[in-house]
C-alpha positions in Angstrom: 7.8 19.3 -73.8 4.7 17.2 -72.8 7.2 14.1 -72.7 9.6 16.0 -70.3 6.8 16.8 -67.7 5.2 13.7 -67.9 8.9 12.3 -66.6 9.1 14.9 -64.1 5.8 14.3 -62.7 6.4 10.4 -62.6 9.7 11.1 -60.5 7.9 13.1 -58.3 5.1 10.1 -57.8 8.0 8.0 -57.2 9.6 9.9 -54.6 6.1 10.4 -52.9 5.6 6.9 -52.7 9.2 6.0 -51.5 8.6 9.3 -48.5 7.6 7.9 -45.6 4.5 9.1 -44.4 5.6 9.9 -40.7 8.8 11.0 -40.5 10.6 13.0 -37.7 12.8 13.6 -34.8 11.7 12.8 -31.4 11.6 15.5 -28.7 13.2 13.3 -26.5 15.9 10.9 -26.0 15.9 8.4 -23.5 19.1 7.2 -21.5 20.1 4.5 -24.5 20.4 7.4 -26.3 22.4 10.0 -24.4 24.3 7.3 -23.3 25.4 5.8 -27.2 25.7 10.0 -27.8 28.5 9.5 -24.9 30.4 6.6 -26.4 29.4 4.5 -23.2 32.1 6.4 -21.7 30.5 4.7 -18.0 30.5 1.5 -19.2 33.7 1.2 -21.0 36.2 -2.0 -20.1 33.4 -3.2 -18.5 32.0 -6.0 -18.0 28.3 -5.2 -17.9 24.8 -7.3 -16.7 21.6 -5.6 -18.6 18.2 -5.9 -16.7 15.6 -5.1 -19.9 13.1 -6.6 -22.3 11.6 -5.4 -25.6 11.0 -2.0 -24.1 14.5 -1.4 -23.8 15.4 -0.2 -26.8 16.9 3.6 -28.7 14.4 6.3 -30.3 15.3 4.7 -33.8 13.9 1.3 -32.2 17.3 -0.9 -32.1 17.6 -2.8 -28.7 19.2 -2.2 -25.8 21.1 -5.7 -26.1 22.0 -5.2 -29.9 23.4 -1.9 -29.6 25.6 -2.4 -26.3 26.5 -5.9 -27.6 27.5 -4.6 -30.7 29.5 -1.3 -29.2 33.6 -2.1 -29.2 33.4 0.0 -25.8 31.3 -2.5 -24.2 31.4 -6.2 -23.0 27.9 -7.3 -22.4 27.8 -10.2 -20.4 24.6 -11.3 -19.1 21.1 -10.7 -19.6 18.1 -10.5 -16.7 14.8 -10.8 -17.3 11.8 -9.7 -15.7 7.9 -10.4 -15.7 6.7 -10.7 -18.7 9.7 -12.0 -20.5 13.0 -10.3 -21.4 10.9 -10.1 -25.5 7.5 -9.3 -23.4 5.4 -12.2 -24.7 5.2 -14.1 -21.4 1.4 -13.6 -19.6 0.9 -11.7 -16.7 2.3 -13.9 -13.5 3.7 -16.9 -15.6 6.9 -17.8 -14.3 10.2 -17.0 -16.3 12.5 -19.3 -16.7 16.5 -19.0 -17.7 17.7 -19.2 -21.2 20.6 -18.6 -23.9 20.0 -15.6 -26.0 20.0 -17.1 -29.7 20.9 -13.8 -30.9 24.1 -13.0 -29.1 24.6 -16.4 -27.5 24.4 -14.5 -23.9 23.1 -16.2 -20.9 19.0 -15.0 -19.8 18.8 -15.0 -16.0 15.4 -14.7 -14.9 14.2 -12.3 -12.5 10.8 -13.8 -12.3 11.1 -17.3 -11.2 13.0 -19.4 -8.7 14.2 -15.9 -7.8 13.1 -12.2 -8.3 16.9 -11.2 -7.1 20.2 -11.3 -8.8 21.8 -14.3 -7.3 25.6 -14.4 -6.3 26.2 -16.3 -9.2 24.1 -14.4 -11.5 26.3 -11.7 -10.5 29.6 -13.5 -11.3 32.1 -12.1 -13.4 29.4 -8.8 -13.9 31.2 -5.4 -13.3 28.4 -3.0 -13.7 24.7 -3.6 -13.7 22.3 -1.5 -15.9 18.5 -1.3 -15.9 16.9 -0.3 -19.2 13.1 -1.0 -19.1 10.2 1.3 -20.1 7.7 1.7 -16.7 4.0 2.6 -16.7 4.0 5.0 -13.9 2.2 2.6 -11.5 3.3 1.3 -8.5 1.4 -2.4 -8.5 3.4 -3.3 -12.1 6.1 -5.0 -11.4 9.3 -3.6 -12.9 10.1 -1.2 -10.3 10.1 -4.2 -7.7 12.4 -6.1 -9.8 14.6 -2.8 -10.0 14.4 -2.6 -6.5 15.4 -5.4 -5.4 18.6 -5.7 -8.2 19.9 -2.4 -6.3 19.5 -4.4 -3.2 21.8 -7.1 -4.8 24.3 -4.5 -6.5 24.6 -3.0 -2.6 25.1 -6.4 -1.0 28.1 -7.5 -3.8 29.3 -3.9 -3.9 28.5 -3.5 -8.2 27.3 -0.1 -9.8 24.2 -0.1 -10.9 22.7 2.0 -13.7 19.7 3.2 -15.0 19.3 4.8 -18.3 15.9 6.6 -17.8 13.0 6.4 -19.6 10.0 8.9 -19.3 7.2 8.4 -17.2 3.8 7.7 -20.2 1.6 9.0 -17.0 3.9 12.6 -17.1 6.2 13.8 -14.6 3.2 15.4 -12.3 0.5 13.4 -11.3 1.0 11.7 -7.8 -2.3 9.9 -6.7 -4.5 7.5 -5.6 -3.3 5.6 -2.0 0.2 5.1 -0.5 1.2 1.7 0.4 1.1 0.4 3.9 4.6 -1.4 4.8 2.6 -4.1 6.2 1.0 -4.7 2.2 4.4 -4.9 0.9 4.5 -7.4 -1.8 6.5 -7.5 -5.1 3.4 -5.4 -6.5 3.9 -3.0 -4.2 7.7 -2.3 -2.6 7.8 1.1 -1.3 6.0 3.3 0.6 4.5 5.5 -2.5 1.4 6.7 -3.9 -0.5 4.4 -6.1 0.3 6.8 -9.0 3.9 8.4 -8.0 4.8 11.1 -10.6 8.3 10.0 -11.3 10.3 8.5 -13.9 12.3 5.0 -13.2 15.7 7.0 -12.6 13.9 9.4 -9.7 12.4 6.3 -8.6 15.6 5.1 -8.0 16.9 7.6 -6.7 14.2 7.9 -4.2 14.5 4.6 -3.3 18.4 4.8 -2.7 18.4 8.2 -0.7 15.8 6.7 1.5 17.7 3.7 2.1 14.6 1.5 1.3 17.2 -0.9 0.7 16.3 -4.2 2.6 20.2 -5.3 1.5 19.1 -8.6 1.6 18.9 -9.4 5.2 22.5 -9.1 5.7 23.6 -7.3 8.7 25.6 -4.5 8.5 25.3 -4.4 4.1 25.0 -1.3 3.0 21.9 0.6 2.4 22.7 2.2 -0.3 24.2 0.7 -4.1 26.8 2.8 -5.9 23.6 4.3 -8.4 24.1 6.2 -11.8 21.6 7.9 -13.2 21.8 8.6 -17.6 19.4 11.1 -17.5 17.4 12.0 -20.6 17.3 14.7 -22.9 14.4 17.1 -23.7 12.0 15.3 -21.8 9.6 17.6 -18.9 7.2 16.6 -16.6 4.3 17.9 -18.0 4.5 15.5 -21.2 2.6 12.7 -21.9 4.0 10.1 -24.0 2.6 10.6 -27.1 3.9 14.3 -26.9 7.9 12.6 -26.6 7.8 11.5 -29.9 8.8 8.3 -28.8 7.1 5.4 -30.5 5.5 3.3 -27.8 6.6 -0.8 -27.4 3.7 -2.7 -25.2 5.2 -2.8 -21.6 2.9 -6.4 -21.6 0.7 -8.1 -23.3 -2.3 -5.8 -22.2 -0.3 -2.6 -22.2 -0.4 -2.0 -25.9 -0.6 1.2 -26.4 0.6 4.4 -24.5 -2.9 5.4 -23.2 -3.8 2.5 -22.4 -1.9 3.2 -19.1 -4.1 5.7 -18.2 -7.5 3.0 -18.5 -5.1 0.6 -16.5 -5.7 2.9 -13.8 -8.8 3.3 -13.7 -9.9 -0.3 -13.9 -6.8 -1.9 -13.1 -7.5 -2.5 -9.4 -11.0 -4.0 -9.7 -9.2 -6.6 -12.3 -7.7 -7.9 -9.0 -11.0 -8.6 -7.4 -12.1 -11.4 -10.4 -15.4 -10.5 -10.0 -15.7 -8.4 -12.6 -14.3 -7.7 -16.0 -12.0 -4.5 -17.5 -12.0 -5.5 -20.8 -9.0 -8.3 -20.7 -10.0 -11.3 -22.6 -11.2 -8.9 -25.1 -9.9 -6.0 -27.8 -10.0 -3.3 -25.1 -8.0 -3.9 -22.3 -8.6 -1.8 -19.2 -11.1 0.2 -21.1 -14.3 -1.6 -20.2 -16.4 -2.3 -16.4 -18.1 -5.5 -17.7 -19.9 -8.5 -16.6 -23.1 -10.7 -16.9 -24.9 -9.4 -14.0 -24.2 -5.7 -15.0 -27.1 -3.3 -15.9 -24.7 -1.2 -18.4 -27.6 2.0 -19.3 -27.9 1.9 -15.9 -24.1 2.2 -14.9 -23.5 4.6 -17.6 -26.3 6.8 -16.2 -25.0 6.4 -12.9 -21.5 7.2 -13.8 -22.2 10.1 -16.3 -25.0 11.8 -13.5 -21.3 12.1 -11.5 -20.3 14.9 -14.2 -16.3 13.7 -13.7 -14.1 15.8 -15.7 -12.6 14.5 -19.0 -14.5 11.4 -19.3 -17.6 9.5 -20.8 -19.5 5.9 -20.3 -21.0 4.8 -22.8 -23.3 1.4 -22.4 -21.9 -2.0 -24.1 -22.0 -5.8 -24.0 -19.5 -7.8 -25.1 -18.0 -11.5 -25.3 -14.4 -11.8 -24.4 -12.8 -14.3 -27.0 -9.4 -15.3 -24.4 -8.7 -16.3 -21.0 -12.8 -16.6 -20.2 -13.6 -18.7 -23.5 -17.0 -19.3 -22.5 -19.0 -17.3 -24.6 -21.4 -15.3 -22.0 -22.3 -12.6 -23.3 -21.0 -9.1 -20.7 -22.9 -6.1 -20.5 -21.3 -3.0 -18.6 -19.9 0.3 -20.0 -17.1 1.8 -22.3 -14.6 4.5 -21.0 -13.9 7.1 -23.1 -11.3 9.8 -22.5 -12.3 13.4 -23.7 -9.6 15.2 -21.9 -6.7 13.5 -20.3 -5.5 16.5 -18.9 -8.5 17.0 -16.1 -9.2 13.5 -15.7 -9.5 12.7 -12.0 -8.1 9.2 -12.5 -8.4 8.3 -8.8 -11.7 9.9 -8.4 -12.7 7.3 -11.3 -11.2 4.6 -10.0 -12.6 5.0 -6.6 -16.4 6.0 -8.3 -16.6 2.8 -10.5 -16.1 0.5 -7.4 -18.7 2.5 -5.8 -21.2 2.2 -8.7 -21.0 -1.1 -8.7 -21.8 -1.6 -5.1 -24.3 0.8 -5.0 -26.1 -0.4 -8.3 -25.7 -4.1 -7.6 -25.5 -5.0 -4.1 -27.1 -8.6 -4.5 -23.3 -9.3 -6.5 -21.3 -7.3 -3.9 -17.9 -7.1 -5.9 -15.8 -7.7 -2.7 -18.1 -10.2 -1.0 -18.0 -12.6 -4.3 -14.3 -12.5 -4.5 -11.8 -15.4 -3.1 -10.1 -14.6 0.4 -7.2 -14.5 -2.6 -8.1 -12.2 -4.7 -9.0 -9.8 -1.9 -5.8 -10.1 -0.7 -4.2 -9.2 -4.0 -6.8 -6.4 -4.1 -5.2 -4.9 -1.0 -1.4 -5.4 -1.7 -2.0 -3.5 -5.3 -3.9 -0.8 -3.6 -1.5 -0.8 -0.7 -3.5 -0.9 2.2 -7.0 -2.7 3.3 -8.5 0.4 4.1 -10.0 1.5 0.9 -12.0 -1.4 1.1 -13.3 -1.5 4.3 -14.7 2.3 4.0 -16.3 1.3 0.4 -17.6 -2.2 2.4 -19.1 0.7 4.9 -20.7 3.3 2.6 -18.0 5.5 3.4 -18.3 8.5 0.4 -16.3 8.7 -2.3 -15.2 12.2 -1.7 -14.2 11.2 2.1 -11.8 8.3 0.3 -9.9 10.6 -1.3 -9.5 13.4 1.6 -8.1 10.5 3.2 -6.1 9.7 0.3 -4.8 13.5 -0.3 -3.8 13.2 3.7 -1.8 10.4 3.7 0.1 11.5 0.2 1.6 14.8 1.8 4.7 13.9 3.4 5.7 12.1 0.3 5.1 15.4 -1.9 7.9 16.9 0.4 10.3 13.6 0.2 9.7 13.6 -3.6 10.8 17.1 -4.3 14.6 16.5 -3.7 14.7 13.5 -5.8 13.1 15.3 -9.2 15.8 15.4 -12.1 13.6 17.4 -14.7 11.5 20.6 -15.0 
């Protein structure tokens, strides 16, 4: 008897060990998914172009490319790549340059070189383009530029284009922070949209086809829209953040590792662009620091706390990034940290560290230290110059974002008709 539970209990050791330890069904299913559910019933006899990189890939974690170049109903073609590599191991602005595939022996066009546009003879022999790339809810990351402007090149050579949606790691319903200037447009910054715009990649899209934002490429009388096709997904709402999808997250890039790390990248992203301080890159916390040698950080952290902002916390820290700034000075400055994501005022934040830091430390004026460069980068990623120049003149933080609020309305109302999901 002893003998026999002694077996029993080792089988059930056994089967304990061989259990994963998290196991379950997403909530959601991106497009990859309802569109394999399908049978690529769009896509069949066709020819087909895929715009992705290691983001694209199902809810089990098999890649875009394998499982369309591996579907009888489908003849992938060509691959396109975008910043940041079609696997996402390239660094931030490094140029991209064309390849063969070693896996399926397909050619890599890069979007992110020579050109940022599907050529004409990219486009050769491609019946169908689709875009399969995991966004970050932000307009100054780069992807939604390189969407843009291959529905500009699918409208010009009259080819469908496709996206198979992907949900928005910021949710569904927070628009904020500025709107872009037409006169800052840049490929971090294409259309005329908050900083933070509340929409996933296939309302994006559709956005930008129903409002003809199409430049068409120059050519006269092209049309300004591109036959577009939406593969909506499945149980996904606006009010979810990623980590409530059930999704596992892939790094969008190399400092985008995890899924709330998108949130930090809002909050310190911008001042990244200035050089003249640090947000933690070079380091192990990416987006999640306000650092640099000059920086008083009890002093910041008082400052920043004494503001009482909702959901979050500064906590004083020094630090010595290990990469890209190799030169071992020693960074003092604060830690974020995120108590509840769900009141965080992440433009309010964004807009209050920039003023700490020029109200705390004036003799190392953040703007008037940085290259004529870098404050023009500054200004094409926030979208307009004029977010500086009120901070440059004292201007309150609270009187930034009335002006913000202002300028967002009309694109509230042109958002509404474009929304897919509850």
């Amino acid at each position: 008897m002893m003998r026999k539970q002694f077996y029993w209990f080792m089988w059930l050791v056994l089967f304990l060990i061989a259990t994963p330890l998290y196991s379950h069904e997403p909530n959601v299913k991106p497009g990859i998914d309802v569109l394999r559910e399908s049978g690529f019933d769009i896509l069949k006899g066709k020819r087909v172009g895929l715009i992705t990189n290691a983001t694209g890939v199902t809810s089990d974690l098999q890649s875009t490319v394998d499982v369309l170049f591996n579907s009888p109903a489908v003849k992938l073609v060509a691959l396109f790549s975008p910043e940041h590599g079609v696997r996402g191991d390239a660094d931030a602005g490094k140029e991209i340059n064309g390849f063969i595939d070693s896996r399926t022996g397909l050619p890599v066009y890069s979007l992110y070189g020579k050109t940022r546009r599907p050529t004409k003879d990219m486009l050769r022999g491609i019946d169908v383009l689709v875009y399969d790339i995991q966004d970050i809810g932000v307009r100054s990351y780069t992807y939604i530029s390189t969407m843009g402007l291959a529905m500009e090149a699918a409208a010009e050579f009259e080819i469908p284009f496709v996206v198979l949606d992907r949900p928005n790691p910021l949710t569904g319903d927070r628009v904020e922070g500025p709107m872009l200037e037409l006169k800052f447009k840049s490929f971090i910054g294409g259309y005329p949209i908050p900083y933070v715009y509340g929409m996933t990649t296939g309302e994006l899209a559709t956005m930008i086809n129903g409002e003809q934002w199409l430049n068409n490429g120059g050519t006269p009388g092209a049309p300004g829209k591109c036959d577009l096709t939406i593969v909506t997904m499945s149980g996904w709402k606006r009010s979810m953040w990623w980590d409530e999808t059930g999704l596992l997250w892939i790094p969008t890039s190399p400092h985008i590792p995890h899924s709330f790390t998108t949130i930090f990248a809002v909050l310190t992203g911008l001042l990244g662009e200035l050089g003249t301080a640090n947000q933690g890159i070079g380091y192990t916390l990416p987006f999640e620091l306000v650092g640099a040698p000059w920086i008083d950080g009890y002093a910041l952290a008082r400052y920043l706390n004494n503001l009482n902002l909702p959901g979050v916390q500064f906590r004083p820290i020094s630090y010595i990034p290990f990469y890209k700034d190799t030169t071992g000075i020693r960074y003092k400055g604060v830690q974020i940290h995120i108590t509840d994501r769900n009141v965080l005022p992440i433009t309010r934040i964004q807009i209050s560290i920039l003023e700490a830091l020029l109200h705390l430390f004036p003799e190392y004026n953040i703007f008037d230290r940085a290259k004529p460069d870098r404050i023009n980068s500054f200004d094409k990623a926030v979208g307009t110059d004029d977010i500086r120049r009120a901070l440059q003149n004292n201007t309150s933080v609270k009187d930034i974002l009335q002006r913000i609020d202002r300028s967002n309305e009309q694109f509230m109302v042109k958002r509404e008709k474009y929304l897919l999901y509850k």
